[in-house]
Every structure is written in structure tokens, then in C-alpha cells.
C-alpha positions as CSV (number, residue, x, y, z in Angstrom):
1,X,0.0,0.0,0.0
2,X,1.6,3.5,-0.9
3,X,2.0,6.3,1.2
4,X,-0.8,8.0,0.0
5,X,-3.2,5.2,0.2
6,X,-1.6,4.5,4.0
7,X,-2.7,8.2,4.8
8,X,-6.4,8.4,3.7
9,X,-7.0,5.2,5.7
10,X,-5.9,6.5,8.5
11,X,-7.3,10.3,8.3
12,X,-10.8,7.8,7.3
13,X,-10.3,5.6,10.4
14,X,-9.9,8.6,12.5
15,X,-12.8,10.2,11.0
16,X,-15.3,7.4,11.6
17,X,-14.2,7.6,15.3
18,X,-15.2,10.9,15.7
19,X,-18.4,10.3,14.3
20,X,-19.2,7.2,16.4
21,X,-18.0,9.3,19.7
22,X,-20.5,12.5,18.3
23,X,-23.4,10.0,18.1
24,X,-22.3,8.7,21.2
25,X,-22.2,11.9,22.8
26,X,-25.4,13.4,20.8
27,X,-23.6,16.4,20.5
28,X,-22.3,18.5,17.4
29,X,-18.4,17.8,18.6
30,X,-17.8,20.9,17.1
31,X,-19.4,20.4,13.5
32,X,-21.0,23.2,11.9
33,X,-24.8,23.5,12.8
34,X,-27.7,21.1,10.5
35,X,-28.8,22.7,8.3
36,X,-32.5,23.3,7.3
37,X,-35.0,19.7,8.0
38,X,-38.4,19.3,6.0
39,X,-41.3,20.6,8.4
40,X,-39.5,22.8,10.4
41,X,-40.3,26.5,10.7
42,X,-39.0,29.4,9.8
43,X,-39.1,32.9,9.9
44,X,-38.4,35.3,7.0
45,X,-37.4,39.1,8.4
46,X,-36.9,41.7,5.8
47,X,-35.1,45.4,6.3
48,X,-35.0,48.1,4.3
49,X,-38.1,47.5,2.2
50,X,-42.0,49.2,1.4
51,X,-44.6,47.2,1.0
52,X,-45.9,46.2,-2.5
53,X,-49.2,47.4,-3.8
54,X,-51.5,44.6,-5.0
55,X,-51.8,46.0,-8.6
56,X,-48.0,46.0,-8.5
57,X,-47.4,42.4,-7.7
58,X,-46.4,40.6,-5.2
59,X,-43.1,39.5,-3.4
60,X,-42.7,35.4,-3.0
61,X,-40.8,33.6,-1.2
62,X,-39.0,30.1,-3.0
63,X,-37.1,27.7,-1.1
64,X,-34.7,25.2,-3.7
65,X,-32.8,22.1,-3.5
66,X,-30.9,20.8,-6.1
67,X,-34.0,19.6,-8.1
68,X,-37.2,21.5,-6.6
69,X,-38.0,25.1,-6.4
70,X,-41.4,25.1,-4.1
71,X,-43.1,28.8,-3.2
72,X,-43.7,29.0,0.6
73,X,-45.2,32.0,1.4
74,X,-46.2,35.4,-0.2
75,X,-46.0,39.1,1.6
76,X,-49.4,40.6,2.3
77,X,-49.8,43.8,-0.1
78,X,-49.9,47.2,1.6
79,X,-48.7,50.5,1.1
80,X,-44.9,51.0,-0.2
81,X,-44.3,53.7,3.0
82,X,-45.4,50.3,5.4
83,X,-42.4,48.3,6.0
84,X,-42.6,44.8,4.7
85,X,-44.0,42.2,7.8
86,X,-42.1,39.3,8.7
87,X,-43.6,36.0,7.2
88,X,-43.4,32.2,8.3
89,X,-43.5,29.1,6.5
90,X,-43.3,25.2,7.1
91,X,-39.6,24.0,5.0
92,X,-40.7,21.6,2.3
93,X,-38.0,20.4,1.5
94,X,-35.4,17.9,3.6
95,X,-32.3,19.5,2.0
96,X,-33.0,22.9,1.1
97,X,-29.9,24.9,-0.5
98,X,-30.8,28.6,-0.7
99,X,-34.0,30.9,-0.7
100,X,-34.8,33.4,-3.0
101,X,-37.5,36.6,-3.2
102,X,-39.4,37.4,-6.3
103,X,-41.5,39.9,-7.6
104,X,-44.9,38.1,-9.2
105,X,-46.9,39.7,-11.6
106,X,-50.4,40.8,-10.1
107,X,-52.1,38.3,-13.1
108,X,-49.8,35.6,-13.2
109,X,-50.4,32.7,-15.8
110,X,-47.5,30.6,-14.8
111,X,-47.1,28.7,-11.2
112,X,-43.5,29.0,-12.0
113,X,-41.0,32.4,-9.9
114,X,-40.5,35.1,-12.4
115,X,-37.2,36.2,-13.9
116,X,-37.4,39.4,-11.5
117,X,-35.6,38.0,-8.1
118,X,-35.1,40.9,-5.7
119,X,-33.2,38.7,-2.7
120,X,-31.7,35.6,-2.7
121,X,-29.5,33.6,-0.9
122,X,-27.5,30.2,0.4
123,X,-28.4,28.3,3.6
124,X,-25.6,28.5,6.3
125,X,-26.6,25.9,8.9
126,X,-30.3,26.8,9.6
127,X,-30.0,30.6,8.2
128,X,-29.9,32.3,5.2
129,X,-28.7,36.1,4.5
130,X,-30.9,37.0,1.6
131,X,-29.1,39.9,-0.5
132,X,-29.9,42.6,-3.2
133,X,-26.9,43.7,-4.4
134,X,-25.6,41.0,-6.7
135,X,-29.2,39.7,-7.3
136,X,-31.1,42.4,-8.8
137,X,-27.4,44.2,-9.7
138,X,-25.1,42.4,-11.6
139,X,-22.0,41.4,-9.9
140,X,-21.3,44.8,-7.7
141,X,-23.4,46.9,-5.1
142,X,-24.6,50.3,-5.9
143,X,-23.0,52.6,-7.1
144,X,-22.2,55.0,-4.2
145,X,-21.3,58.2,-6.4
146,X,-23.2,58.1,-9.6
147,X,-22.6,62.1,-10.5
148,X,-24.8,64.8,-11.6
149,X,-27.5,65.8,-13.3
150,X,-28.3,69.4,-14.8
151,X,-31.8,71.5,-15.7
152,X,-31.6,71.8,-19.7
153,X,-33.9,72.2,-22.4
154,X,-33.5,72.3,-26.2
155,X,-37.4,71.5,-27.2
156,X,-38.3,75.1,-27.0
157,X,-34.8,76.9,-28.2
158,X,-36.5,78.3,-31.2
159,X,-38.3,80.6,-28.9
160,X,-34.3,81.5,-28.3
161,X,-31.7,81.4,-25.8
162,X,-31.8,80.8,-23.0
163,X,-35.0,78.9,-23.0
164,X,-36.9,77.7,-19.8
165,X,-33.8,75.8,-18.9
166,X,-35.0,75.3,-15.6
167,X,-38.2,73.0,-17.4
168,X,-35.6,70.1,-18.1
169,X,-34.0,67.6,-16.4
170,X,-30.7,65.4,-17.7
171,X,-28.5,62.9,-16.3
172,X,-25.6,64.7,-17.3
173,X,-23.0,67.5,-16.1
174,X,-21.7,69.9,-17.8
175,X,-18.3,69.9,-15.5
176,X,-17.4,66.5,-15.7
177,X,-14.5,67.0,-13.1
178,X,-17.6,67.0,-10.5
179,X,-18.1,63.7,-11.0
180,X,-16.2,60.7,-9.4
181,X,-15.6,59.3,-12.4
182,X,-15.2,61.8,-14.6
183,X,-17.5,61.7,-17.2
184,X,-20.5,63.9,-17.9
185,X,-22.9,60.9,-18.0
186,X,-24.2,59.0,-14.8
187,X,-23.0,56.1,-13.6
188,X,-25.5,53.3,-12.0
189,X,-24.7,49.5,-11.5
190,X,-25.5,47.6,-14.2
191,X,-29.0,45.1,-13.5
192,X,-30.3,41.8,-13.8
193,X,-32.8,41.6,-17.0
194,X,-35.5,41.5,-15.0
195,X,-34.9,45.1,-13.7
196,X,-34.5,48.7,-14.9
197,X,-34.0,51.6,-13.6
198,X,-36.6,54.8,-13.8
199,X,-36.2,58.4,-13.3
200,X,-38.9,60.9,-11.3
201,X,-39.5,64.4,-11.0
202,X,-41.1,64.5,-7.5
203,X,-43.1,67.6,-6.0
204,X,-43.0,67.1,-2.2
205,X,-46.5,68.6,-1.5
206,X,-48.4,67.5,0.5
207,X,-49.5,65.6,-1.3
208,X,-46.1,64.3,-3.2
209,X,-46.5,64.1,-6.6
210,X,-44.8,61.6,-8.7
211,X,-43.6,62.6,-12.3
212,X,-41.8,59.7,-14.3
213,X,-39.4,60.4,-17.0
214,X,-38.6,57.4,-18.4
215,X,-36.9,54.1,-17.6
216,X,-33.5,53.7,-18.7
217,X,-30.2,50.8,-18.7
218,X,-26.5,51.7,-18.8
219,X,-24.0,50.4,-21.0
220,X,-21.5,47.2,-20.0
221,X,-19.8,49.7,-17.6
222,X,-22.4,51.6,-15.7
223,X,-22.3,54.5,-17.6
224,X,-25.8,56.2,-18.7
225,X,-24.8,56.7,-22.6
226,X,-28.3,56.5,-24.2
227,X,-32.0,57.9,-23.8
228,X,-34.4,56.5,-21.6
229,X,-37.8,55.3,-23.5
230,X,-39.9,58.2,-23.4
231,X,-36.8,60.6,-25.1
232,X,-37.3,64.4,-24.1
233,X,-41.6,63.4,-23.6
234,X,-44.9,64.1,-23.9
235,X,-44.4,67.5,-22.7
236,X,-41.6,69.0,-24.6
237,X,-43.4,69.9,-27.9
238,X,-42.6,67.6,-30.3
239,X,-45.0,64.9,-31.9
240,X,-42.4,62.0,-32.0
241,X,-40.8,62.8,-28.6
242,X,-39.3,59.2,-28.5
243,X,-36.4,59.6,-30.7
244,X,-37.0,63.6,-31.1
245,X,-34.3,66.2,-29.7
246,X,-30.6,65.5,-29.2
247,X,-29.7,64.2,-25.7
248,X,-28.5,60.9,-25.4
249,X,-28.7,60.6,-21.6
250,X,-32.2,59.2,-19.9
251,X,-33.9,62.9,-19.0
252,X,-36.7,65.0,-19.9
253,X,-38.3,68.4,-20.1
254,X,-41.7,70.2,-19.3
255,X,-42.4,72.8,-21.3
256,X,-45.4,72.6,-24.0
257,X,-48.6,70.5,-23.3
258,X,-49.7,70.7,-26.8
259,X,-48.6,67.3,-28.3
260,X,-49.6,65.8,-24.6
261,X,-53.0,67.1,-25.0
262,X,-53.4,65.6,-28.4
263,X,-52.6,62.1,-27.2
264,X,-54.6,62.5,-24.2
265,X,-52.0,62.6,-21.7
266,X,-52.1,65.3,-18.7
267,X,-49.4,66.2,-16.6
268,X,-50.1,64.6,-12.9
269,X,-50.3,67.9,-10.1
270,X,-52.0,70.1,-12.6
271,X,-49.0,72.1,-12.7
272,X,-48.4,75.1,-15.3
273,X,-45.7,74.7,-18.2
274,X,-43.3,75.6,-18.4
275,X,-42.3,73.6,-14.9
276,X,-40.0,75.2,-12.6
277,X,-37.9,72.6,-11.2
278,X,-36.0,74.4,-9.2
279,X,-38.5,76.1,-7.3
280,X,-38.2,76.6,-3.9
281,X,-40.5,77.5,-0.6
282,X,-40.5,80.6,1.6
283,X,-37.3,79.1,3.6
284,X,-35.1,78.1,0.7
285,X,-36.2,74.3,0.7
286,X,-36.5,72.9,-2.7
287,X,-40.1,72.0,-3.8
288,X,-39.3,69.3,-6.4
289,X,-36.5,66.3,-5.7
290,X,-35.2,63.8,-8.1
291,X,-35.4,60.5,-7.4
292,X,-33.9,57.0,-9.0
293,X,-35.8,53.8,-8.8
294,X,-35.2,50.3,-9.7
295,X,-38.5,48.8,-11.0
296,X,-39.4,45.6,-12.8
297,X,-38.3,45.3,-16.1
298,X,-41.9,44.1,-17.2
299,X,-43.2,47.7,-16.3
300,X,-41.5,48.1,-19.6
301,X,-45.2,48.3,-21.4
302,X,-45.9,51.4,-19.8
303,X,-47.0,54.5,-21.5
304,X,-45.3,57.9,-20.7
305,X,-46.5,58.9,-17.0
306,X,-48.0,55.6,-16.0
307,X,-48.0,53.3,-13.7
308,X,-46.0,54.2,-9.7
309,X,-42.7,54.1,-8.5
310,X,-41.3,50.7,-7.3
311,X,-40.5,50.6,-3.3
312,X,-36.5,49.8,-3.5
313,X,-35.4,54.2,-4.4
314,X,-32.0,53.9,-4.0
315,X,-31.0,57.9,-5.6
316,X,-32.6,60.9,-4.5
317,X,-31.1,64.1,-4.3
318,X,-33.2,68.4,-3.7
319,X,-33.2,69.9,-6.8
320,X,-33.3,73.4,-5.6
321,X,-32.2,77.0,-6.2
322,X,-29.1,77.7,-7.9
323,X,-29.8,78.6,-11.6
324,X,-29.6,75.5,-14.4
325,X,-26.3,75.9,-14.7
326,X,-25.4,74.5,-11.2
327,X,-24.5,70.5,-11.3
328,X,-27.2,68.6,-8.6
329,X,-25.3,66.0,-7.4
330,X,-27.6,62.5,-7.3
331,X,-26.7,61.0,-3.8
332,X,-27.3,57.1,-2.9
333,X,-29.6,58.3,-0.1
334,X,-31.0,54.5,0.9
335,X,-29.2,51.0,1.3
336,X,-30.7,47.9,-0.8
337,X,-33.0,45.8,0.8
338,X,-32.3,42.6,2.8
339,X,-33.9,39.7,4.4
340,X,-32.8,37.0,7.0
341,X,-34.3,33.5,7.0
342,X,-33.9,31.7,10.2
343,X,-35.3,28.4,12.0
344,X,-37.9,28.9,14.5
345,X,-36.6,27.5,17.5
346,X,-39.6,25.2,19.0
């Protein structure tokens, strides 16, 4: 017998000792702890996360082994301000390997999790860390610095210069050394294909008033180097907004309603046009914000200006006085979500 073949006899001999002396003992002997059982209980907790409106979806929550992905329990639907409530469910499986959350269409054909997961993550023992970041992004968190924007318009530069620019909103700067990394475009973390990201224009009331302006994807490197879907919109004048105007950054401006009125599409607020994003009340605090969401990508059907923003809004930054010129810096203003799966102790 070689030395090799001498060794892992005795490292196996040595081994089955210690197992007979755990079971002896029915004690771990310092093993890690079991991991999850079929029929044992558990508790999902998450952090960090609103509540999802039944017409929105809903978030479920999938247990897999090797073979079987089951669905063990769903969140209760609420309001996105409510935090999400902890949720319980029986284990189904005797040798479960990870749990993940999805978002499920609110008519949903297929028994089957969606392609939009929004946590996930492996057993350790009998608990599971369930992440965003890596899940929904792709292979890095969120971006901490992703730059500026600037107030802009070109839709109404016929009227001549300058032109409202406080009735527009780009991701871009027009100092690039403001930005982190030194470009004039944005950068965001790169998604999963079953998410997007989607820009706002948000009055803060009361009552807040929500104003989307597209939903956008950067390139391979996180940089914001196209339009977003709606192009310079409904509201900036011109009949084929989509692909009209020059920008090639997600944005939008706000300054004619006629080719909104034609299509039957009013601005949410009531609000006169030109907007004045910058606006500010009688103490200097800025009336509208900005605001960066990550939504499902099969929102994607949405017209211009419909539909609500999804509860995870990482980026959010006061618009505020200062004159267009002044670069608004976007700031990551909430950490992703997270959830904790852990056996109930009986």
C-alpha cells in the first residue's frame, strides 16, 4: 500500500471515530450547525423594504434544493411607506440549499418564480442572508457616487436662448471634473434583466406628486450613454418625442402641453408649463426632488406617465435654487433591501 493510500486510511479511520463518539455523545463535537429539516419553521425578516401594492405584484418567497423550487409563502400587499412584515412558513424540502424573493406579476399565468428576483441567498446551517446587491445588480453593489444631473432644455430653443432651462431635467454635467468618475454621464450599477432603472421628478407637497421620466439601462460599464424610453416626452413639444431632440442621456423636459393634450395625456399635479424645477418654498427648501428607482423590467409596457414608483429608491437628491447651470449631485440616499431567514426555535 503506498503512502498515500496508508494516509487516507488512517485520516478515514480517524474520522469514523469521531463520528461514532459525536453519536455517542449526541452532541455536534464541534461540526458546523444542521442545516435546514423538512417541516421545520421558519421565519423570513426583511429590512429596508415598502410594502408592494397589489396592482404592483407581489413579493414570494422560494425555497430550492438541487432539483425543486417550491413557493412557501407570499408578503401581504400594503402600502410601499409600510415596511414589509415578517412572514413564516413550514420547510418543504429535507435538504433545502438557498431561498430566494421574487416579484410576481399581479395576473400571473404561470405557477413558475418570475425572472425578476429581488433577494436571494444560500443556507448556512439553519439561516440564510438573503441579498440585493448582486441579485437584482449584476456582480457589484450600488453605485455610491453616480454624478450629476443638470436642468436643460432644447425642445423650446426656437423661442431663443436661454429657454426655460429650468423645465428640463438630464443625467448629465456639464463639469465633468464633478463627478467621481469623470465623465459627464451618470453612472448606475449595471441590472439583472429582470430590472431597470426609472427616473422621477417629485413635487414634495403634501400631497407628493410623482412625475416619471422614463426608464432607462446603462451600457457594459455603468455609464448612462443612451435615452431613456420616453426621449425628451410628452411635454416637450414635439409629436415624436421618443427619438426627437438630441440628448443621449435618460432625461426630460416640461415645457409645452400641446402634443400631450393631443394624445390624451395630462401632466399629474396640474402644474403650469413651463415647470419650474427648481422652485423653492419661503425658507429656501427645494419643492421638487429627483429620485432613482429600480423597477421591474416588465413595467417596460408602460405608456409615458403611468404606472407608480417601485418601493427599493436607492438615488434621491433636492433639486433646488441655484440657476440651471449649477450641477445637482444624485446621492445614494437608501441602502438595498435585505432579508434574514432563520429556524424557528420550538
Amino acid at each position: 500500500m503506498s503512502r498515500v493510500r496508508r494516509a487516507a486510511g488512517a485520516a478515514w479511520m480517524r474520522s469514523a471515530a469521531m463520528l461514532a463518539a459525536c453519536g455517542a455523545l449526541a452532541a455536534g463535537c464541534g461540526d458546523e450547525p444542521a442545516g435546514p429539516a423538512e417541516g421545520e419553521r421558519y421565519e423570513v425578516a426583511f429590512e429596508r423594504l415598502g410594502r408592494l401594492p397589489a396592482h404592483q405584484g407581489t413579493y414570494t418567497v422560494w425555497v430550492h434544493d438541487d432539483r425543486d423550487t417550491v413557493a412557501v409563502a407570499s408578503v401581504p400587499s400594503g402600502s410601499a411607506n409600510e415596511p414589509v412584515p415578517a412572514v413564516t412558513f413550514a420547510m418543504p424540502l429535507a435538504n433545502a440549499r438557498g431561498v430566494f424573493v421574487s416579484v410576481e406579476p399581479a395576473v400571473d399565468p404561470s405557477s413558475a418564480a418570475s425572472p425578476t428576483r429581488l433577494l436571494a441567498g444560500r443556507f448556512d446551517g439553519p439561516i440564510a442572508a438573503l441579498g440585493f446587491e448582486g441579485v437584482a445588480t449584476l456582480r457589484r453593489p450600488l453605485e455610491p457616487d453616480p454624478g450629476a444631473h443638470s436642468l436643460f432644455t432644447t425642445s423650446n430653443n426656437s423661442e431663443g436662448y436661454p429657454s426655460a432651462e429650468n423645465a428640463g431635467l438630464w443625467l448629465f454635467t456639464l463639469t465633468p471634473s464633478r463627478n467621481v468618475h469623470g465623465t459627464r454621464e451618470v453612472k448606475v450599477s449595471p441590472l439583472d434583466a429582470g430590472w431597470t432603472y426609472e427616473g422621477w421628478l417629485v413635487w414634495q407637497g403634501p400631497p407628493q406628486v410623482w412625475i416619471s421620466y422614463g426608464k432607462f439601462r446603462p451600457d457594459e460599464t455603468g455609464l448612462l450613454t443612451s435615452r431613456d424610453d420616453t426621449g425628451t416626452g410628452p411635454f416637450a413639444g414635439a409629436e415624436d418625442f421618443r427619438n426627437a431632440g438630441v440628448e443621449d442621456v435618460p432625461g426630460e423636459e416640461w415645457t409645452s402641453d400641446e402634443i400631450a393634450a393631443q394624445l390624451g395625456i395630462e401632466l399629474p399635479g396640474g402644474f403650469d408649463l413651463p415647470l419650474e424645477v427648481d422652485a423653492v418654498d419661503g425658507d429656501g427648501r427645494a419643492l421638487w426632488h429627483h429620485v432613482i428607482s429600480i423597477e421591474p423590467a416588465a413595467d417596460l409596457v408602460e405608456g409615458p406617465l403611468e404606472g407608480e414608483p417601485f418601493p427599493v429608491r436607492p438615488y434621491e437628491n433636492p433639486i433646488g435654487a441655484g440657476g440651471p447651470g449649477l450641477p445637482r449631485t444624485i446621492e445614494l440616499v437608501r441602502e438595498a433591501p435585505s432579508a434574514e431567514v432563520r429556524r424557528i426555535e420550538s
